[in-house]
Backbone as CSV, one residue per row, in Angstrom:
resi,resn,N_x,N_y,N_z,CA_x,CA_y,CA_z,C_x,C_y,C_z
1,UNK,39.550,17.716,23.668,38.261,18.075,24.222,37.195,17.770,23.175
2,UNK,36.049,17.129,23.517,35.171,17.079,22.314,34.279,18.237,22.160
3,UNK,33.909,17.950,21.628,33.297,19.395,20.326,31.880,20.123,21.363
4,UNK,31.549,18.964,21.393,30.295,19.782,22.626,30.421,20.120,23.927
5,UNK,32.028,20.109,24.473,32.167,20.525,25.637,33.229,21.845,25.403
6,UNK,33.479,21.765,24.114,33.654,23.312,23.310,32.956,24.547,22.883
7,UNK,31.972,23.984,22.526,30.578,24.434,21.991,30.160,24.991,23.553
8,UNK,30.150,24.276,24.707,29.186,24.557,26.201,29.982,26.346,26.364
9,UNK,31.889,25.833,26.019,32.844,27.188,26.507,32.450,28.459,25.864
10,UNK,31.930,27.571,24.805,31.682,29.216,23.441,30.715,30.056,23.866
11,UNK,29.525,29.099,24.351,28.344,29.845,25.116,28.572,30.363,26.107
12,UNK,29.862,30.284,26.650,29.835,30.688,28.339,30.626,31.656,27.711
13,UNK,31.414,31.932,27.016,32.644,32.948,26.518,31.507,33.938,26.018
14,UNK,30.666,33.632,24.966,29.678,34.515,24.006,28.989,35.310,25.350
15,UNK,28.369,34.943,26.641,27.782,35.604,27.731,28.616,36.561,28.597
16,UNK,30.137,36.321,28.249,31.330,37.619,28.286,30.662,38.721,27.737
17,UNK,30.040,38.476,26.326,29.825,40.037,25.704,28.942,40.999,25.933
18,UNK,29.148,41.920,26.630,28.070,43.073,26.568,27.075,42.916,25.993
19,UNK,25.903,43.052,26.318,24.405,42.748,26.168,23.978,43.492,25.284
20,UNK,24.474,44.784,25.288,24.392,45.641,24.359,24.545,44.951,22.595
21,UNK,25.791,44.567,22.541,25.938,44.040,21.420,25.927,42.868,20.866
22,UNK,25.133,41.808,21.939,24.462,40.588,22.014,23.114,40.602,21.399
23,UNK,22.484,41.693,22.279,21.362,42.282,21.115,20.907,42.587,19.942
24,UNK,22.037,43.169,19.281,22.380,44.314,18.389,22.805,42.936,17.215
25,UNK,23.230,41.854,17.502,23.916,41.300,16.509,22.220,40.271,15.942
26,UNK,22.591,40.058,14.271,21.263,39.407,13.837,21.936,38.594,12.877
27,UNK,21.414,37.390,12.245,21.504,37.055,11.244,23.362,36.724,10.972
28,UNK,23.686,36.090,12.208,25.143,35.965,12.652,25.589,34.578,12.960
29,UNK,26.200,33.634,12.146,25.958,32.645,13.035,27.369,32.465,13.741
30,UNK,27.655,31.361,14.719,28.921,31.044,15.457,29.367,29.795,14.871
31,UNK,30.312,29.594,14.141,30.215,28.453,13.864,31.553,27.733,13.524
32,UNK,32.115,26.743,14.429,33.254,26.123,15.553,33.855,24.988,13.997
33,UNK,34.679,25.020,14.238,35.868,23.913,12.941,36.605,23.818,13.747
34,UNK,37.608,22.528,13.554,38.901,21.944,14.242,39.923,22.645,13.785
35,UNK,40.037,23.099,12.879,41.679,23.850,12.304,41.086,24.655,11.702
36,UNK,41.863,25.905,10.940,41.918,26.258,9.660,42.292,25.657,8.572
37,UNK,41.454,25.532,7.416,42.074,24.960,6.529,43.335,26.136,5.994
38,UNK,44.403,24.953,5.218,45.678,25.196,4.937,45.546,26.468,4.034
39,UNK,44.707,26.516,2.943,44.521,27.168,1.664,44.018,28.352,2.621
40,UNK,43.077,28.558,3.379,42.580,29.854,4.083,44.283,30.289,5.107
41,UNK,44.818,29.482,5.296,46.253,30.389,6.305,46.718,30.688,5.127
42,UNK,47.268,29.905,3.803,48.203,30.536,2.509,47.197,31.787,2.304
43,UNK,46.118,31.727,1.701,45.439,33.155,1.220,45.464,34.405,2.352
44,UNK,45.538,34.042,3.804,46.036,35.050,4.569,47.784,35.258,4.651
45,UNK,48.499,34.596,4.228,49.772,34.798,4.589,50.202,34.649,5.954
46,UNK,49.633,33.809,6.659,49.496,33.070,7.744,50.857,31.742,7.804
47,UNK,51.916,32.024,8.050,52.576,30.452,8.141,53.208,30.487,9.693
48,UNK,53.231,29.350,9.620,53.905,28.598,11.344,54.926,29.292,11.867
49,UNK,55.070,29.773,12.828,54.102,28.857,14.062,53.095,29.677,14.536
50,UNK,52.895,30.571,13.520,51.496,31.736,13.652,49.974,30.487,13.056
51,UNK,49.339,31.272,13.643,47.776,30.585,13.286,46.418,31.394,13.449
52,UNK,45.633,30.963,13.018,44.602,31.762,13.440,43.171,30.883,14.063
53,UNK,42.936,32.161,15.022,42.010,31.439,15.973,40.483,31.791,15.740
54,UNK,40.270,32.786,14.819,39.327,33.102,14.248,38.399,34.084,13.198
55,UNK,37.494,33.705,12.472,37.402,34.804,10.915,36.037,35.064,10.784
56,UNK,36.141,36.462,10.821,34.515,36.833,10.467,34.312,36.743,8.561
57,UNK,33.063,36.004,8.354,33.038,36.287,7.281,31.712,36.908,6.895
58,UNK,31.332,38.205,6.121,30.255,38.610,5.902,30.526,39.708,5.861
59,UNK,29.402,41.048,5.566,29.679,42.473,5.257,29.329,42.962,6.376
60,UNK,30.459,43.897,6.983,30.389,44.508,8.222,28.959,45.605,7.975
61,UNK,28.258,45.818,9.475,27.157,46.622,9.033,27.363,47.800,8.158
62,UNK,28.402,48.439,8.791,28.776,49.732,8.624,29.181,50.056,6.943
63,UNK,28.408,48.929,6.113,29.102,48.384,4.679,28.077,48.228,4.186
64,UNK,27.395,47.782,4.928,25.474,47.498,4.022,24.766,48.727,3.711
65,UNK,24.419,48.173,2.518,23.115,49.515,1.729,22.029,49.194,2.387
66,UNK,21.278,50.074,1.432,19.910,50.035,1.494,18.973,48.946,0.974
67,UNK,19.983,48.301,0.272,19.339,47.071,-0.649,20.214,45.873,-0.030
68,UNK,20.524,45.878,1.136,21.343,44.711,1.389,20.060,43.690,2.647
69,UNK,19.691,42.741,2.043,18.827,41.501,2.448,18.813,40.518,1.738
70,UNK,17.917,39.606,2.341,17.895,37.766,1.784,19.508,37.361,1.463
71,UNK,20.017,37.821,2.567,21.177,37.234,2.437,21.689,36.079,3.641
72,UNK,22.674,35.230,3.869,22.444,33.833,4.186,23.306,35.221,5.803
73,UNK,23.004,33.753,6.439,23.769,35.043,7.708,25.077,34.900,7.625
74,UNK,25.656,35.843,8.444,27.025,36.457,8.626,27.828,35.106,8.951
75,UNK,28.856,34.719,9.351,29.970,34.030,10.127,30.491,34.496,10.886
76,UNK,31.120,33.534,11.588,32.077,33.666,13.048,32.757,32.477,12.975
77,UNK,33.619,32.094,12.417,34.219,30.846,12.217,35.339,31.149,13.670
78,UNK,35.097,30.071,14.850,36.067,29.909,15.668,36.705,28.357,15.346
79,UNK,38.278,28.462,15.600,39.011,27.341,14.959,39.661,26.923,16.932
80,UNK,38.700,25.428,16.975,39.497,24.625,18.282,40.460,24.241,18.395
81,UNK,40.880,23.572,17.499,42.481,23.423,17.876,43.563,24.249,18.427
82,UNK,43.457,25.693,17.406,44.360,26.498,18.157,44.107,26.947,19.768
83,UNK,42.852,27.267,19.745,42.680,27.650,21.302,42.807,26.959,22.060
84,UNK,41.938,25.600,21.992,43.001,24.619,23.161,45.034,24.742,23.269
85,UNK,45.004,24.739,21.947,46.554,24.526,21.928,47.082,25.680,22.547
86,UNK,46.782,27.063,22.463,46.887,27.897,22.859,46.755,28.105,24.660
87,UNK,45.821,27.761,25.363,45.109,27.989,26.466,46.257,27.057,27.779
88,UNK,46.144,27.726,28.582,46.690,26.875,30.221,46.252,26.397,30.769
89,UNK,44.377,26.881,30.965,43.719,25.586,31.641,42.169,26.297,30.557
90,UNK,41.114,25.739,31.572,39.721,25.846,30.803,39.499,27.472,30.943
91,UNK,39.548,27.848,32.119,39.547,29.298,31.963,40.429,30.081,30.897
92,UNK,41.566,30.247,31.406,42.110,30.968,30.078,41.299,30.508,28.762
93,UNK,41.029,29.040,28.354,40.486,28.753,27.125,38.996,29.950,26.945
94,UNK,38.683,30.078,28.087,36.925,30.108,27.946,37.342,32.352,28.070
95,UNK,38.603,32.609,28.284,38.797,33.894,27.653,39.473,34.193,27.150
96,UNK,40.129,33.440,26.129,40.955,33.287,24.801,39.409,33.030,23.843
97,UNK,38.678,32.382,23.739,37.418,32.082,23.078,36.561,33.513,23.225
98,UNK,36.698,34.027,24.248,35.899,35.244,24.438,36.543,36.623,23.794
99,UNK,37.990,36.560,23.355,38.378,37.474,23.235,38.576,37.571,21.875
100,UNK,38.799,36.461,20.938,38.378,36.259,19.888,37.211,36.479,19.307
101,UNK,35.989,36.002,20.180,34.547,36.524,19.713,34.568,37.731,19.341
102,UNK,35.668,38.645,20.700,35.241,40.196,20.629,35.728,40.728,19.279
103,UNK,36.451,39.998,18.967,37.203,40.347,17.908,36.869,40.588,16.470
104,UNK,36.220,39.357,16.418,35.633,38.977,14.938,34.190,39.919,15.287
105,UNK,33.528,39.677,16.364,32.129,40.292,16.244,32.048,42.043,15.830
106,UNK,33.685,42.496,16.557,33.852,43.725,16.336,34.060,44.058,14.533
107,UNK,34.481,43.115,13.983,34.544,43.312,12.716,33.086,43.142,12.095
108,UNK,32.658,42.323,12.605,31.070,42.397,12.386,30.345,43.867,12.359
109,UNK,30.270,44.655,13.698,30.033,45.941,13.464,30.276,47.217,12.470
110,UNK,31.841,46.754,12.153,32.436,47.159,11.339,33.390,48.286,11.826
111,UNK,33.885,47.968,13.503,34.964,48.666,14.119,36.116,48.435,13.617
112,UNK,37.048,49.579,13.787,39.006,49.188,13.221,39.290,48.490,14.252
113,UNK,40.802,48.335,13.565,41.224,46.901,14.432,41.674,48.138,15.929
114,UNK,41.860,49.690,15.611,42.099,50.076,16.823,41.169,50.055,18.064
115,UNK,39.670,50.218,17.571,38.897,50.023,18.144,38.504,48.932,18.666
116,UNK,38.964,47.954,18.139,38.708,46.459,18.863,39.633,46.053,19.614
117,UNK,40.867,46.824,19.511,42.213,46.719,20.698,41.774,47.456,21.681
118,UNK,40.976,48.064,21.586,40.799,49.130,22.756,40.014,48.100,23.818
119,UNK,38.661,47.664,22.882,37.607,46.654,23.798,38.472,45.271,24.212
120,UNK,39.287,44.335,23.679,40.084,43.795,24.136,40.662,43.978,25.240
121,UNK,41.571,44.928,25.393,42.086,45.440,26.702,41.405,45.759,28.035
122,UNK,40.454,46.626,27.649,38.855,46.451,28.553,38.193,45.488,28.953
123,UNK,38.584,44.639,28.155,38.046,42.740,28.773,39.196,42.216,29.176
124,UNK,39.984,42.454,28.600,41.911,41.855,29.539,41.511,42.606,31.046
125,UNK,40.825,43.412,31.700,41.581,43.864,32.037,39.953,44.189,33.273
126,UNK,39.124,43.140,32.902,37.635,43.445,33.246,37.131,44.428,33.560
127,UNK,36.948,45.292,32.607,36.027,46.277,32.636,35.168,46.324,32.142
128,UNK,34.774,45.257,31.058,33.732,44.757,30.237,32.648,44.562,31.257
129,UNK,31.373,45.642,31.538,30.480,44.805,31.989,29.239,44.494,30.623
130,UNK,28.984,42.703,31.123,28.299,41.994,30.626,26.766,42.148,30.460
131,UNK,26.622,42.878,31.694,24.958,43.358,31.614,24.718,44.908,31.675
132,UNK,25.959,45.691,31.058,25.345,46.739,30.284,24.097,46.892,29.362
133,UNK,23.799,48.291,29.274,22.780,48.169,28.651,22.894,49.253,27.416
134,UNK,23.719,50.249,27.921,24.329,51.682,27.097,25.293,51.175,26.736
């Protein structure tokens, strides 16, 4: 699949997320690579036929001072290869991409991973509404 008809899924996956925390997010960017590099799966302890589909990088809010600014924005590194490789058709892709967002963005907030299993399942399982506002 090329990159900008990946990029179209990400936007349609990213409009999965509650508005609430579509809002709420700043200074975040999304930003799509073909693989993981090798050295980032060794430093996670990541080996085959495990992979990863995506990594927040930056200080969760719930982590920032009072003196935390002029800083470059956050990450969302989503990795294409796996999710295509992963996915059955475009849909599943476009909520395999969405569920990953929830994932990493939840680390963004600075929720546990229980708490982000919880919202996962709630979007497995559509209860996620998108144009919440609470």
């Amino acid at each position: 699949m090329e990159r900008a008809e990946f990029d179209h899924l990400v936007a349609e996956a990213l409009r999965t997320i509650p508005r609430r925390f579509r809002k709420a997010m700043a200074n975040l960017a999304i930003v799509v690579e073909d693989e993981p590099p090798p050295d980032l799966l060794h430093e996670m302890d990541i080996t085959p036929p495990d992979t990863l589909l995506g990594l927040y990088q930056g200080t969760p809010l719930t982590e920032r001072h009072w003196d935390y600014g002029n800083a470059l924005p956050d990450r969302i590194l989503l990795f294409q290869g796996p999710h295509e490789r992963d996915a059955e058709d475009e849909d599943d892709l476009v909520i395999a991409i969405g569920e990953t967002l929830i994932h990493e963005i939840g680390h963004y907030f600075g929720l546990s991973e229980e708490e982000i299993e919880e919202i996962e399942e709630r979007y497995w399982r559509g209860e996620v509404d998108v144009h919440e506002d609470t």
